[in-house]
C-alpha positions as CSV (number, residue, x, y, z in Angstrom):
1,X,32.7,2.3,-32.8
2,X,29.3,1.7,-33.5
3,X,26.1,3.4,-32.1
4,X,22.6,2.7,-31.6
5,X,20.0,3.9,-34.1
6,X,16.9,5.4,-32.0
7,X,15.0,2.4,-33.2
8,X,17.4,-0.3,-32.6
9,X,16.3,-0.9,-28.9
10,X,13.7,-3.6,-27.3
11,X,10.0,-3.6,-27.7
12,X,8.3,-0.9,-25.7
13,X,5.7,-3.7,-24.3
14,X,6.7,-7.0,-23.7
15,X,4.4,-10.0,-21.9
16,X,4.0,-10.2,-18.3
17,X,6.1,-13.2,-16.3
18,X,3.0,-13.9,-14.4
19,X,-0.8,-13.1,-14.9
20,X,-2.4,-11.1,-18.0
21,X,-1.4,-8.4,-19.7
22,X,1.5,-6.4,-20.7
23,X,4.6,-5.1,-18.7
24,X,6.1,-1.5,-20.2
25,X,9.9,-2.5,-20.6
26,X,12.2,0.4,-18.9
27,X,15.4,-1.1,-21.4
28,X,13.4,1.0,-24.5
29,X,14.1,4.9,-23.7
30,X,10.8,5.6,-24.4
31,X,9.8,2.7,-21.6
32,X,11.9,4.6,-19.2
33,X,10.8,8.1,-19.9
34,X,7.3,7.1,-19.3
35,X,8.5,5.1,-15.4
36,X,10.2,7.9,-14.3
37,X,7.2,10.3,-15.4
38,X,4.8,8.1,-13.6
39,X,7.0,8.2,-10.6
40,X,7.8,11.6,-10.4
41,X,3.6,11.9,-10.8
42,X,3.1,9.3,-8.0
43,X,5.9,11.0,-5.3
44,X,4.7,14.3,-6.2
45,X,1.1,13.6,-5.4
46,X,2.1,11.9,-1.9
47,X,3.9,15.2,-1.3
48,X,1.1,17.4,-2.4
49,X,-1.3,15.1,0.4
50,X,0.8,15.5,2.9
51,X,1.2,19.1,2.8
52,X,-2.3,19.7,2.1
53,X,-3.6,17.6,4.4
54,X,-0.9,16.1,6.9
55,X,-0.4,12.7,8.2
């Protein structure tokens, strides 16, 4: 059974479908680490305002 070396995955950046720039692809580990981390960020600021401030 053969596994995947660390650096056997897809590009970390690939080009956007539509418009300029570049997408972060979540099928590299490293491309998912960094979604979920800037999720986690993003839902735990909403929380933070909310309880600091209310609705």
């Amino acid at each position: 059974m053969a596994q995947k070396k660390f650096f056997n995955h897809e590009p970390l950046f690939t080009p956007r479908s539509f418009g300029l720039g570049w997408n972060i692809n979540i099928h590299n580990p490293i491309g998912l680490l960094i979604c979920v981390a800037l999720a986690a960020v993003i839902i735990g600021m909403v929380i933070f305002s909310i309880l600091h401030n209310g609705l």
